[in-house]
Chimera marker file (.cmm) of the C-alpha trace (Angstrom):
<marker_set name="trace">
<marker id="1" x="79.478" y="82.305" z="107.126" r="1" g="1" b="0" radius="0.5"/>
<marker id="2" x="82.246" y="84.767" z="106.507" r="1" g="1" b="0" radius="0.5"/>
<marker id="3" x="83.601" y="87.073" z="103.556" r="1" g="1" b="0" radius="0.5"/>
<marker id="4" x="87.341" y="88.062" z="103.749" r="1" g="1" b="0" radius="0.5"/>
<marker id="5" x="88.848" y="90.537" z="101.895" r="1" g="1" b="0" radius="0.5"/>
<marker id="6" x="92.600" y="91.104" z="101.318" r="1" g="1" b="0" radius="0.5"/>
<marker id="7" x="92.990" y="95.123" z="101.649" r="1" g="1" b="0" radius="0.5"/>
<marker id="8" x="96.116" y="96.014" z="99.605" r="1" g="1" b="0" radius="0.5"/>
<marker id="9" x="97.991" y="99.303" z="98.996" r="1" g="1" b="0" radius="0.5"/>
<marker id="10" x="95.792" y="101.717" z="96.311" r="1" g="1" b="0" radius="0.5"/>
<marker id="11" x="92.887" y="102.020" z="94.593" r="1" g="1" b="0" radius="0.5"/>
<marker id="12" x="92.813" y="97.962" z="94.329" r="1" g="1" b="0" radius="0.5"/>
<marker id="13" x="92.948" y="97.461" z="97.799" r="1" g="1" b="0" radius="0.5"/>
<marker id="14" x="90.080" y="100.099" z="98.539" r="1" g="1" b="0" radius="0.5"/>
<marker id="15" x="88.021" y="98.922" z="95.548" r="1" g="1" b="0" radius="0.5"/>
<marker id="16" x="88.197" y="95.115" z="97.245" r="1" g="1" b="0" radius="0.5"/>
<marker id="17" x="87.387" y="96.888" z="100.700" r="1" g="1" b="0" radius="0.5"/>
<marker id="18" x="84.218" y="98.285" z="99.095" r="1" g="1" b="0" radius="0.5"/>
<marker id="19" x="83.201" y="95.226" z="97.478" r="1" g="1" b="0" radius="0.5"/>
<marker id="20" x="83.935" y="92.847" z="100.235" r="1" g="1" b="0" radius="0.5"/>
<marker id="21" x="81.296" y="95.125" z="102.059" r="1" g="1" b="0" radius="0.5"/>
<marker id="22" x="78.852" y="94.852" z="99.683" r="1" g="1" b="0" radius="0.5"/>
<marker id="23" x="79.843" y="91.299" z="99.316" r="1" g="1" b="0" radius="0.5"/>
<marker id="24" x="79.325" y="90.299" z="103.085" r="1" g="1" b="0" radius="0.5"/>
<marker id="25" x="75.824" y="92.716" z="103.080" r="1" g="1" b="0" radius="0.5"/>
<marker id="26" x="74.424" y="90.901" z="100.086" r="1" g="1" b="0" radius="0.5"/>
<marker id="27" x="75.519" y="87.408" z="101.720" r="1" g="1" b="0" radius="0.5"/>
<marker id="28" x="74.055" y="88.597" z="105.216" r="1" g="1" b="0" radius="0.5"/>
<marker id="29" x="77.308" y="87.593" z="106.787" r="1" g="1" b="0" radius="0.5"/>
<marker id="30" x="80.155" y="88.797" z="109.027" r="1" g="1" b="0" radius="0.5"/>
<marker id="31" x="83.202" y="90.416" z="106.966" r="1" g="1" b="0" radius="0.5"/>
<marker id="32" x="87.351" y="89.856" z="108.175" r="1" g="1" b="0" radius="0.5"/>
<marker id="33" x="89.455" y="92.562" z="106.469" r="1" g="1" b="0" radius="0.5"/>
<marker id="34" x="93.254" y="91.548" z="106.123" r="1" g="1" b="0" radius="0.5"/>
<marker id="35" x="95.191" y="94.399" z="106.288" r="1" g="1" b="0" radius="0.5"/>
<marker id="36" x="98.143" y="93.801" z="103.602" r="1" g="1" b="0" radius="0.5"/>
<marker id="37" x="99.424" y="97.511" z="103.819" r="1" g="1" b="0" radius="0.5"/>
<marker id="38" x="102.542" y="98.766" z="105.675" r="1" g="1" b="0" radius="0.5"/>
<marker id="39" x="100.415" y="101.103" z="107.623" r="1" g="1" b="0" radius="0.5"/>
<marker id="40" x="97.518" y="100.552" z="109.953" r="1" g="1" b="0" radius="0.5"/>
<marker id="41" x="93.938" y="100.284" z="108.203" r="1" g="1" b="0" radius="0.5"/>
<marker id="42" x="91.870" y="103.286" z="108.221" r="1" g="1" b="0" radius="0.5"/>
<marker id="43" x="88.512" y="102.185" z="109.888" r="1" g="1" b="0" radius="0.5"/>
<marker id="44" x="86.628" y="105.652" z="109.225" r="1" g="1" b="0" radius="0.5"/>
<marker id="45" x="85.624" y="104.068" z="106.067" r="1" g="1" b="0" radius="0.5"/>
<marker id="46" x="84.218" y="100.701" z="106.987" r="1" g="1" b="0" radius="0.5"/>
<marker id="47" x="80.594" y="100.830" z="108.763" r="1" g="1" b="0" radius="0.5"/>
<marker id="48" x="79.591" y="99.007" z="111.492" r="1" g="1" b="0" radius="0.5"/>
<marker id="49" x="77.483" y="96.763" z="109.372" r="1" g="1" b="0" radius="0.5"/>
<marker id="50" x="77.974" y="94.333" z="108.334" r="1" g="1" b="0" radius="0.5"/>
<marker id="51" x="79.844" y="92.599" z="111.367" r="1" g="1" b="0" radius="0.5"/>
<marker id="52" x="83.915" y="94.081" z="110.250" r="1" g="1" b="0" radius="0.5"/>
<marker id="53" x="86.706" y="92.379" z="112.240" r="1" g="1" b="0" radius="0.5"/>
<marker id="54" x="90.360" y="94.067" z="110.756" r="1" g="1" b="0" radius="0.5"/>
<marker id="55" x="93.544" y="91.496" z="111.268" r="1" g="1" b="0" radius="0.5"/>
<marker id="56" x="96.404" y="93.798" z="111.101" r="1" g="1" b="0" radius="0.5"/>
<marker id="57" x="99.603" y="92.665" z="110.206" r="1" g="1" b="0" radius="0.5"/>
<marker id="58" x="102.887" y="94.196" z="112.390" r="1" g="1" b="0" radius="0.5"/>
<marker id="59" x="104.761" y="95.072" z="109.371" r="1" g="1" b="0" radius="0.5"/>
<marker id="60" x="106.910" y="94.036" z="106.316" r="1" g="1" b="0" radius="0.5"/>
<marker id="61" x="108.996" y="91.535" z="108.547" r="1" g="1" b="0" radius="0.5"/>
<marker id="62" x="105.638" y="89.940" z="109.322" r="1" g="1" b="0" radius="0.5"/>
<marker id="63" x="104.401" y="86.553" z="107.322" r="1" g="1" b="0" radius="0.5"/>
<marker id="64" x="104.184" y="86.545" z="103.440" r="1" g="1" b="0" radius="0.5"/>
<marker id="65" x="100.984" y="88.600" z="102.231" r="1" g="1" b="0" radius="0.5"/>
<marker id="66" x="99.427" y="85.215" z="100.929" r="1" g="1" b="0" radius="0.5"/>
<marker id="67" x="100.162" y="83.122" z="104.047" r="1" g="1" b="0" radius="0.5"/>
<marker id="68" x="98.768" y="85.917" z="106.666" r="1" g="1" b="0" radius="0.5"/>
<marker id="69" x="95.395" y="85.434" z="103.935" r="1" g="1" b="0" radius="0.5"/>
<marker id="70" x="95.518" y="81.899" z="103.503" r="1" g="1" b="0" radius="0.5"/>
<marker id="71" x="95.926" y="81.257" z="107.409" r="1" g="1" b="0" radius="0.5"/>
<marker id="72" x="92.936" y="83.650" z="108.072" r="1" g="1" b="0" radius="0.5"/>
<marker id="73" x="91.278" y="81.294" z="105.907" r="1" g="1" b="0" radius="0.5"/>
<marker id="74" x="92.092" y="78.118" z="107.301" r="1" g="1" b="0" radius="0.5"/>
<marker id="75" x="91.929" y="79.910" z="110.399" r="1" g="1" b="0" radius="0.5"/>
<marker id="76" x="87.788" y="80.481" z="110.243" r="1" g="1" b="0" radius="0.5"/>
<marker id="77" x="85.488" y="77.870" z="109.483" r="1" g="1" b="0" radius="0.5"/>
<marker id="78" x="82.769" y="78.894" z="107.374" r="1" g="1" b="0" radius="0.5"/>
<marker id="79" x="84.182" y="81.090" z="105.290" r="1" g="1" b="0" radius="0.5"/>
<marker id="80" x="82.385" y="81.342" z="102.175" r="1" g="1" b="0" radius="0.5"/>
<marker id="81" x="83.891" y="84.166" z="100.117" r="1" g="1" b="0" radius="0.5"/>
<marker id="82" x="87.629" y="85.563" z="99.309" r="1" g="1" b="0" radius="0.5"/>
<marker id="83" x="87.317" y="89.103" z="98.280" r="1" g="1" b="0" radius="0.5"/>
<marker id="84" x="90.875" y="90.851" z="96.598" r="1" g="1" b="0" radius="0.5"/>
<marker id="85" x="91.669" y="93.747" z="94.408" r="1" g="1" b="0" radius="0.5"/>
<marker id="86" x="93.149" y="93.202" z="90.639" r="1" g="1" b="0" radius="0.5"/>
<marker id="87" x="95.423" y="95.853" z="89.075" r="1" g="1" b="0" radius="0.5"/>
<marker id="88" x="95.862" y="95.822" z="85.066" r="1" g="1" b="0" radius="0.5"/>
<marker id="89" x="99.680" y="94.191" z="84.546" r="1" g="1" b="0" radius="0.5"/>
<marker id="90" x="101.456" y="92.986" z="81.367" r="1" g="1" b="0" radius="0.5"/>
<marker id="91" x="101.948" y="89.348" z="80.523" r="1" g="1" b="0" radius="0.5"/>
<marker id="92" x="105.897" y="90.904" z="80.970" r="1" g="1" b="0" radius="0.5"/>
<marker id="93" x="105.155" y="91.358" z="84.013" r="1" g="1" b="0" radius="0.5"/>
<marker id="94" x="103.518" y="89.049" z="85.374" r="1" g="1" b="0" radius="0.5"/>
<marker id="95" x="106.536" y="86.363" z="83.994" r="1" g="1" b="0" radius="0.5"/>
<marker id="96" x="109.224" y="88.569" z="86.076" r="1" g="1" b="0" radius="0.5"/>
<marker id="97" x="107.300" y="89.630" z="89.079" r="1" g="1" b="0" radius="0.5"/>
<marker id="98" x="105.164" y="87.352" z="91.518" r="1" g="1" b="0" radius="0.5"/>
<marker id="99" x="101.841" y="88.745" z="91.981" r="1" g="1" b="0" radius="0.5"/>
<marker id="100" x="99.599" y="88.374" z="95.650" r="1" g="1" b="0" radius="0.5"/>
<marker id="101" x="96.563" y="87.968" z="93.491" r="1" g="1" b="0" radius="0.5"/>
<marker id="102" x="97.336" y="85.839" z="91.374" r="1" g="1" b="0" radius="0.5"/>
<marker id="103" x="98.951" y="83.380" z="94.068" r="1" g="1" b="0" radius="0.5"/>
<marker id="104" x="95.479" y="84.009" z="96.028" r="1" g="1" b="0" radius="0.5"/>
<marker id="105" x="93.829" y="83.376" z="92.794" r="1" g="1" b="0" radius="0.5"/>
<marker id="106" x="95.145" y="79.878" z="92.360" r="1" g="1" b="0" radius="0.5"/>
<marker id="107" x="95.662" y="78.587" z="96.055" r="1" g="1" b="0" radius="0.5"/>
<marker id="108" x="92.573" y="79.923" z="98.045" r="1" g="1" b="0" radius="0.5"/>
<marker id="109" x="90.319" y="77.020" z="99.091" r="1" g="1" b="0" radius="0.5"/>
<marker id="110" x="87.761" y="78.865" z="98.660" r="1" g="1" b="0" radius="0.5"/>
<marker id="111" x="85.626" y="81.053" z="95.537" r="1" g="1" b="0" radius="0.5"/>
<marker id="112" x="87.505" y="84.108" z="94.816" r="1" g="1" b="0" radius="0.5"/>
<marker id="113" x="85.650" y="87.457" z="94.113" r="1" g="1" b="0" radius="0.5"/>
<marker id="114" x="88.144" y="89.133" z="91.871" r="1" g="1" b="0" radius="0.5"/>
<marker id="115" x="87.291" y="93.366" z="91.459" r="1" g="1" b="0" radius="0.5"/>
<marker id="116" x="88.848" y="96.121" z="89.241" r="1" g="1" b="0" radius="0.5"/>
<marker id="117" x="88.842" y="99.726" z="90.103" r="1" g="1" b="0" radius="0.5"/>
<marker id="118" x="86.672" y="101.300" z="87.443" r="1" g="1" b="0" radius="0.5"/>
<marker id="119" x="89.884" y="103.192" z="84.685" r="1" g="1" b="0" radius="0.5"/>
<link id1="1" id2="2" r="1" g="1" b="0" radius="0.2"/>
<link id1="2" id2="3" r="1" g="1" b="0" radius="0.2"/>
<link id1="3" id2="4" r="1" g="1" b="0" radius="0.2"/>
<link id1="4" id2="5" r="1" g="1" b="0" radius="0.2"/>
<link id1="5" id2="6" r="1" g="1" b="0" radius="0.2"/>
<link id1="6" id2="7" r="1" g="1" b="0" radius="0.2"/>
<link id1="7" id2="8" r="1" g="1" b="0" radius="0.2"/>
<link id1="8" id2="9" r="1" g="1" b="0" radius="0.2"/>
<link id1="9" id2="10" r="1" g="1" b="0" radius="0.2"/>
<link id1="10" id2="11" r="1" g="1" b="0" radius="0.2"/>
<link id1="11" id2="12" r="1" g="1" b="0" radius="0.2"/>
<link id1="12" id2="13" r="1" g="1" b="0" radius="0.2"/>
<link id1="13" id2="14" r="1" g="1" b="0" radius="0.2"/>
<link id1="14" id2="15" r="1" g="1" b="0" radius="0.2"/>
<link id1="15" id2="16" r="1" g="1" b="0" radius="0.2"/>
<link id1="16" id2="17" r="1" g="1" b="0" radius="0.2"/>
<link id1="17" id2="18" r="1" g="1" b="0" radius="0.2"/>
<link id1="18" id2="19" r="1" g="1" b="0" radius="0.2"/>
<link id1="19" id2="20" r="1" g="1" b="0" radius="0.2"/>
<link id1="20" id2="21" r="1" g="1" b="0" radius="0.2"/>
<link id1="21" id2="22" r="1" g="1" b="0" radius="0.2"/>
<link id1="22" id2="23" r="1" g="1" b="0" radius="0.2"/>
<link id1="23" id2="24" r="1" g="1" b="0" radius="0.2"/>
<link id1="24" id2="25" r="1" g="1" b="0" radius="0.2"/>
<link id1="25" id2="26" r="1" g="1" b="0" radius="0.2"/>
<link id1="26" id2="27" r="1" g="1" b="0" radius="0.2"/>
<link id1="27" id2="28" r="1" g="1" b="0" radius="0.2"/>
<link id1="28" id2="29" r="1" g="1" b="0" radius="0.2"/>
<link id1="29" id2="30" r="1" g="1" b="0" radius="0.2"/>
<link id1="30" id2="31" r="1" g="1" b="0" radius="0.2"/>
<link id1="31" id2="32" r="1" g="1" b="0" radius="0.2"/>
<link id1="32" id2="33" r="1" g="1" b="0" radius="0.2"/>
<link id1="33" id2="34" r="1" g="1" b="0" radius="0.2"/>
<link id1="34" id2="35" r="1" g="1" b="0" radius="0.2"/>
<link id1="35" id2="36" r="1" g="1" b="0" radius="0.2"/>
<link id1="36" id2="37" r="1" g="1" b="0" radius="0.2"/>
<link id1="37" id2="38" r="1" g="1" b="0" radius="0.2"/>
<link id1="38" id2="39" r="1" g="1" b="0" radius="0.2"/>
<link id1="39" id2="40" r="1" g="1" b="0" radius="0.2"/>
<link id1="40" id2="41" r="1" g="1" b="0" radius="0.2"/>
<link id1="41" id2="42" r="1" g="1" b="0" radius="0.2"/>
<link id1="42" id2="43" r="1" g="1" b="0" radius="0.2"/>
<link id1="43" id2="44" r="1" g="1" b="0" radius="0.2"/>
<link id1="44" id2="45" r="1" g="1" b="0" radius="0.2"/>
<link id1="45" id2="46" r="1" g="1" b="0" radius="0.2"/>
<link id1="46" id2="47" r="1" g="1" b="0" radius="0.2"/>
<link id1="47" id2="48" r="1" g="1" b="0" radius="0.2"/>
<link id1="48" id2="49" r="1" g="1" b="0" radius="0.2"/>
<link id1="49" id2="50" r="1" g="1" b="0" radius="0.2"/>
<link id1="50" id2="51" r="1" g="1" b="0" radius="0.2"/>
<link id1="51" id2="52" r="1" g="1" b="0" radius="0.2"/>
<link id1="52" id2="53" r="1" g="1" b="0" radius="0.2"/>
<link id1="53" id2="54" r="1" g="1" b="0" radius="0.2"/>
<link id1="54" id2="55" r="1" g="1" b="0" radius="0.2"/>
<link id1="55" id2="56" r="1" g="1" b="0" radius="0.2"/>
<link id1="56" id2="57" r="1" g="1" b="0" radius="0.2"/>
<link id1="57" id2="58" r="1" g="1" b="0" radius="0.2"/>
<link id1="58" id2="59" r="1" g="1" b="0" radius="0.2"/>
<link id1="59" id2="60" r="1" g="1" b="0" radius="0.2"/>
<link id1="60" id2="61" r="1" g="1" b="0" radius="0.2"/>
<link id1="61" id2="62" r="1" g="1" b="0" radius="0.2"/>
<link id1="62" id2="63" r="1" g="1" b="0" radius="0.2"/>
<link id1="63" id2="64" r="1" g="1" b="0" radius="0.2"/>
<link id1="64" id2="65" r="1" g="1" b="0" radius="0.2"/>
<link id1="65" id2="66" r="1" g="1" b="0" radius="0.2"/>
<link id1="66" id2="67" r="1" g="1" b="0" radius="0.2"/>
<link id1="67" id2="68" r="1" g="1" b="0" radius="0.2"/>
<link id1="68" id2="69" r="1" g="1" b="0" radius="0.2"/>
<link id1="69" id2="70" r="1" g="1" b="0" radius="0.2"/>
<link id1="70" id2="71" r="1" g="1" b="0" radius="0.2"/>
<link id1="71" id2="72" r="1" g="1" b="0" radius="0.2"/>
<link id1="72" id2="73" r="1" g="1" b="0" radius="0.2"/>
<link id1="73" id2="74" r="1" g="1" b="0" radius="0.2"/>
<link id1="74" id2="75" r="1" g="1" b="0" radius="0.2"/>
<link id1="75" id2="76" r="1" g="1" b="0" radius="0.2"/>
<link id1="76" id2="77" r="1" g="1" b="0" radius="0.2"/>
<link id1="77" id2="78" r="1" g="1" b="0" radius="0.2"/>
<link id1="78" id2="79" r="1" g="1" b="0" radius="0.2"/>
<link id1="79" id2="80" r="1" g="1" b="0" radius="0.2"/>
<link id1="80" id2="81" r="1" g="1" b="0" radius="0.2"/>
<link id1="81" id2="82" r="1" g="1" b="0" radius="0.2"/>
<link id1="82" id2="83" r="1" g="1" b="0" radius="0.2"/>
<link id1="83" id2="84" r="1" g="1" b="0" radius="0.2"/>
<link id1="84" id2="85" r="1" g="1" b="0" radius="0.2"/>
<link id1="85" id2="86" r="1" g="1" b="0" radius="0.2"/>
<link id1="86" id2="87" r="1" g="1" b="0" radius="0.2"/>
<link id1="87" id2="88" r="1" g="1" b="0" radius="0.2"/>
<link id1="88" id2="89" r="1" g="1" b="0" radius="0.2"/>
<link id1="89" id2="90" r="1" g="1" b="0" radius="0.2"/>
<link id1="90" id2="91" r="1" g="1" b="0" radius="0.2"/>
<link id1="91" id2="92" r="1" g="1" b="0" radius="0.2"/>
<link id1="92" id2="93" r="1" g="1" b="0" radius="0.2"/>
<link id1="93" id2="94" r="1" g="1" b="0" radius="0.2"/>
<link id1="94" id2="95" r="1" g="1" b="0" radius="0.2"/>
<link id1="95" id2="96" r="1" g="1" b="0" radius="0.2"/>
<link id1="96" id2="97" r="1" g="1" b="0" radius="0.2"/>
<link id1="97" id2="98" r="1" g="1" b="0" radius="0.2"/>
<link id1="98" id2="99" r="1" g="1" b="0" radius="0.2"/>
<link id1="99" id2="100" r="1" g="1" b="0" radius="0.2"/>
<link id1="100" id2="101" r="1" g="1" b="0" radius="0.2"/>
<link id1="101" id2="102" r="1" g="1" b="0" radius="0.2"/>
<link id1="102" id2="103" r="1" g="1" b="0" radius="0.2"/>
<link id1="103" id2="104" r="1" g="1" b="0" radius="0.2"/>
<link id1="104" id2="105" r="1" g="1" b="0" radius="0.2"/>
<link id1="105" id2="106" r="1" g="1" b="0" radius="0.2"/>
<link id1="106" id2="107" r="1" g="1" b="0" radius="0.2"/>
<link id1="107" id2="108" r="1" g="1" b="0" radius="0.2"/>
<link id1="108" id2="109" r="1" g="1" b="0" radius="0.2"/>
<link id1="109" id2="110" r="1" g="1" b="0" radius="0.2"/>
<link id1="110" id2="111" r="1" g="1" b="0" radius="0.2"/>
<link id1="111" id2="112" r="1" g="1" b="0" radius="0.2"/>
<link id1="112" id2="113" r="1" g="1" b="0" radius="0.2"/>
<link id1="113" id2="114" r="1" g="1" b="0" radius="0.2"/>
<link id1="114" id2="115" r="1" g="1" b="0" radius="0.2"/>
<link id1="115" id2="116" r="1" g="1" b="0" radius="0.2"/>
<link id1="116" id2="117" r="1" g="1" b="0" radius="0.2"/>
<link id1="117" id2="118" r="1" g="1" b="0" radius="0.2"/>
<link id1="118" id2="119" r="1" g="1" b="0" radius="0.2"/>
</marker_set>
């Protein structure tokens, strides 16, 4: 069993971080954090358990956000959870702009945890 969570720029991204933790402690299972930011994660906040394996990517030129998740995915058998981070956005907004979440929201294979940062 395995929870992956898609680590995004921002408060989302470290709101998902801290709930895929809690997510793979409650589950009693190994956690794979996808790094979707430009820079390199920040392990001084992730403890050693549960189990935390961190899939950077190499940059912006690297695969599409989604596909570097998805493939994870598809990638590890048994996973049981998708954890991402959610950021308020008007229905303006999301008609003109694409959104990683919501794509994730509506092609992962698997149950998505969806978490707000507290406003």
């Amino acid at each position: 069993m395995t929870v992956i969570t898609a680590v995004a720029e921002g408060r989302e991204g470290d709101h998902a971080l801290a709930a895929g933790i809690a997510e793979a402690r409650l589950l009693g299972t190994d956690l794979v954090l996808v790094n979707l930011r430009l820079s390199s994660l920040d392990r001084s906040g992730v403890p050693g358990d549960p189990e935390t394996t961190v899939v950077e990517r190499s940059g912006p030129g690297d695969r599409d956000p989604v596909d570097a998740v998805l493939d994870e995915i598809g990638a590890r058998p048994g996973v049981d959870r998708l954890v991402i981070g959610l950021r308020r956005r008007s229905p303006v907004g999301k008609a003109l702009l694409g959104s990683v979440s919501q794509r994730l929201l509506l092609e992962s294979p698997v149950p998505v945890v969806a978490v707000k940062p507290p406003a």
